[in-house]
C-alpha positions as CSV (number, residue, x, y, z in Angstrom):
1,X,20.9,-6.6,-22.8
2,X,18.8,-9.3,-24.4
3,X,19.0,-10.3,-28.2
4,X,18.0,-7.0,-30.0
5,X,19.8,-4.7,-27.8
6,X,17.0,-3.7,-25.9
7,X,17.2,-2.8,-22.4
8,X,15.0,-4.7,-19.7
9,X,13.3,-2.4,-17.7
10,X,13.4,-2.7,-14.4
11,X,10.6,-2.9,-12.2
12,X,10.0,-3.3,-8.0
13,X,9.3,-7.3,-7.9
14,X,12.5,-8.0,-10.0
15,X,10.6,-10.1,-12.9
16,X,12.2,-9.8,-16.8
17,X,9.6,-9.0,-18.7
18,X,7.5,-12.4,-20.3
19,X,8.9,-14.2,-17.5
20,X,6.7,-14.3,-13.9
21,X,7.8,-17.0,-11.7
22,X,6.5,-18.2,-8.2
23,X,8.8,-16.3,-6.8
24,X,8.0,-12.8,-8.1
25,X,3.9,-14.0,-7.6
26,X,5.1,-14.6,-3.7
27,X,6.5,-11.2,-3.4
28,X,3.5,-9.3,-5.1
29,X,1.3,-11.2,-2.7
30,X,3.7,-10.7,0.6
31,X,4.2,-7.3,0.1
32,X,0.4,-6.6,-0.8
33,X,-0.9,-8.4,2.1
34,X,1.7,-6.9,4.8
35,X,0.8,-3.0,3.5
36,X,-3.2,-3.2,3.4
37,X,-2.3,-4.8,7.0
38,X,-0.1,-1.5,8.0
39,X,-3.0,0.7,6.4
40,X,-5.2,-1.2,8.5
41,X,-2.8,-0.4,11.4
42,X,-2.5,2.9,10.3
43,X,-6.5,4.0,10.3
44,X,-6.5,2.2,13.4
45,X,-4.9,4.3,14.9
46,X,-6.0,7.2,13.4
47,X,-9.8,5.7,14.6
48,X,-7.9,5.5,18.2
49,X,-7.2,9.5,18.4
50,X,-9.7,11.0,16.2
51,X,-12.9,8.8,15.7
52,X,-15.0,10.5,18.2
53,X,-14.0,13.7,16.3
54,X,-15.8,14.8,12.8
55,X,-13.0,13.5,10.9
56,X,-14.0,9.9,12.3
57,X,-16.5,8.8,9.5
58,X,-14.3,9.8,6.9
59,X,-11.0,8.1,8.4
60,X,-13.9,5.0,9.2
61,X,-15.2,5.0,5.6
62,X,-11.2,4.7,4.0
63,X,-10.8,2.3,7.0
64,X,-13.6,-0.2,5.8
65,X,-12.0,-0.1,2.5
66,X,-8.6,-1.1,3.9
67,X,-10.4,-4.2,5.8
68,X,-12.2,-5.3,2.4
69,X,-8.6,-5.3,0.8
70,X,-6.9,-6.9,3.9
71,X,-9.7,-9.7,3.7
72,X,-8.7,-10.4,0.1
73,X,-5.0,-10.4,0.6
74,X,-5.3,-12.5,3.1
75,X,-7.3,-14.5,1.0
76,X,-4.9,-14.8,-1.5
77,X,-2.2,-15.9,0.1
78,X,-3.8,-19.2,1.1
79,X,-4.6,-19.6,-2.4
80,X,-1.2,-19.0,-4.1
81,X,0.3,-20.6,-0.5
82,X,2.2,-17.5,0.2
83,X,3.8,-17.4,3.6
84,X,3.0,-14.0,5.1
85,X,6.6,-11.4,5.8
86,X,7.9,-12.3,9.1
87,X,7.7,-8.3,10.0
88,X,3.9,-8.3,9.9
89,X,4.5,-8.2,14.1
90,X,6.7,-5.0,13.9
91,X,3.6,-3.8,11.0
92,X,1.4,-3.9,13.7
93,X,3.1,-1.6,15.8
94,X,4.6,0.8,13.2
95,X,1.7,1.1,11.7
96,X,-0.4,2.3,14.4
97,X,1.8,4.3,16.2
98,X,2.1,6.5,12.5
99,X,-1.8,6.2,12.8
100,X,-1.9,7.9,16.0
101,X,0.8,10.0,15.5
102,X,0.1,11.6,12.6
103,X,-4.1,12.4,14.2
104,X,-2.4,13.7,17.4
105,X,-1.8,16.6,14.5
106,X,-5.4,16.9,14.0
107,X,-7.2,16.0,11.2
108,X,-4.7,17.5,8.9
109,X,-2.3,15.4,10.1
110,X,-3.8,12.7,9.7
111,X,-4.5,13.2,6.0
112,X,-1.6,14.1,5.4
113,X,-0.3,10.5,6.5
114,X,-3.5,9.3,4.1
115,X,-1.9,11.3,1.0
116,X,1.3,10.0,1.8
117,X,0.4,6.2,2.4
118,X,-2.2,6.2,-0.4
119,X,0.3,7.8,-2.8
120,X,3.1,5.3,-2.3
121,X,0.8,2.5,-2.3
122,X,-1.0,3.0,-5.6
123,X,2.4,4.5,-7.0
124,X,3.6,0.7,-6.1
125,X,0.3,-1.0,-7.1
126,X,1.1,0.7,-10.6
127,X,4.7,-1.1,-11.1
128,X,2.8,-4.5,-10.2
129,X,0.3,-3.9,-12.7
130,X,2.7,-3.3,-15.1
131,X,5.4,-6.2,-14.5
132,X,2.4,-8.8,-14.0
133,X,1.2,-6.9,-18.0
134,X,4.4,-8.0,-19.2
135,X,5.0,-11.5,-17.4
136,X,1.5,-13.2,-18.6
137,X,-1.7,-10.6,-18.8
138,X,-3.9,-13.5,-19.4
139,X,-2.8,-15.9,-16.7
140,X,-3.2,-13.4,-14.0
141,X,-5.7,-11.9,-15.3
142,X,-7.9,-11.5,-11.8
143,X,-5.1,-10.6,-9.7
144,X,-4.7,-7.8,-11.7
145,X,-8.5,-7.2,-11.4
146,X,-7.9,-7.1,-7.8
147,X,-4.9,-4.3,-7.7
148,X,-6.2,-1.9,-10.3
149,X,-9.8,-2.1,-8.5
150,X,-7.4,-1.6,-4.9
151,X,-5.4,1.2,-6.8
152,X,-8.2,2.3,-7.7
153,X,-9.7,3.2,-4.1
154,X,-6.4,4.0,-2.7
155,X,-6.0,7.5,-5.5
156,X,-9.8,8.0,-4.1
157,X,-8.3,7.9,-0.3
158,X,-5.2,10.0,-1.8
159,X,-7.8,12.3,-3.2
160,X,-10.4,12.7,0.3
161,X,-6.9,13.3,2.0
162,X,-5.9,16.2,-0.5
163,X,-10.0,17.5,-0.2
164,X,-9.3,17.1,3.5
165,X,-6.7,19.5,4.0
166,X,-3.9,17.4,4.0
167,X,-1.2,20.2,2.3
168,X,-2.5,22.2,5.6
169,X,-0.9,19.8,8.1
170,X,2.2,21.5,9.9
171,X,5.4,20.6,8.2
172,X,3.3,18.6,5.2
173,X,6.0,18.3,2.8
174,X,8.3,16.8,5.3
175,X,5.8,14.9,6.9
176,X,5.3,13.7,3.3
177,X,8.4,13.0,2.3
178,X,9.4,11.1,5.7
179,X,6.0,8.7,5.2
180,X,6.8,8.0,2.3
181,X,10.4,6.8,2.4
182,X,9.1,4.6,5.3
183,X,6.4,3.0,2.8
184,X,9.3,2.9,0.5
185,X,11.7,0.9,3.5
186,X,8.8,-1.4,4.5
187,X,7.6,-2.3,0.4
188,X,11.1,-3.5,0.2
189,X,11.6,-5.0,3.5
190,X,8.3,-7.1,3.1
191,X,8.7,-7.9,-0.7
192,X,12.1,-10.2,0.4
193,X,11.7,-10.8,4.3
């Protein structure tokens, strides 16, 4: 424990609080840029099955979003000279077969894979927000602009899921829970590879 007695609190990109180095930067970039690529995958897919179907200008609408935040990413990592995860190939695939997987359940499937994804990804949006508060507020100041404005839209894609009958899908709190320890497998995955 440091001087005080006061226990660090951990957090996802491994950063002590006050103390943000390339490396946790690199990982925060990384691992946003690979999962708006795998939501981009994911509505892709979704698009593939259902887009002809009523649920197609909702799941186009999100999808728009998810290019806007790709763009940025992508954006970013030239800037900070982030290399992208190697795994962004296996992303591709991954992604869209959960896409089209989860709208070969209907359109309750597929929000359900929405409320999943969306929920994991702001949840993890959250713990960057907070360990990029404590490293240097001021310093990275825009970035954090950028994730609570993504955040932001991703609760509002949670929340069209949830308005979407998402809780109706067949087996939603499994299909939940599996999502979302796969979002869990791939953060960590893309944060270090």
């Amino acid at each position: 424990a440091p001087a005080g007695g006061a226990a660090l609190r951990p957090c996802s990109s491994g950063a002590a609080p006050g103390r943000l180095g390339k490396a946790v930067l690199d990982r925060i970039i990384r691992v946003d840029h690979a999962g708006e690529f795998g939501a981009n995958r994911i509505y892709a897919g979704q698009m593939a099955v259902l887009g002809r179907s009523s649920a197609g200008p909702v799941i186009q609408q999100m999808w728009n979003q998810e290019k806007d935040h790709l763009k940025k990413f992508s954006e970013l990592m030239v800037t900070y000279r982030v290399r992208p995860t190697i795994l962004l190939p296996f992303w591709n695939v991954a992604g869209f077969v959960l896409g089209a997987g989860s709208a070969l359940l209907g359109k309750k499937g597929a929000m359900a894979c929405t409320v999943a994804v969306e929920e994991s990804i702001s949840d993890h949006y959250n713990s960057q927000i907070r360990t990029l508060v404590e490293g240097d507020p001021e310093k990275y100041k825009e970035l954090l602009q950028i994730i609570k404005q993504f955040r932001d839209e991703e609760r509002e894609h949670h929340d069209i899921g949830l308005e979407h009958d998402a809780e109706a899908a067949p087996a939603y709190s499994v299909l939940k829970a599996a999502i979302q320890l796969g979002c869990k497998a791939a953060i960590f995955l893309s944060e270090r590879i």
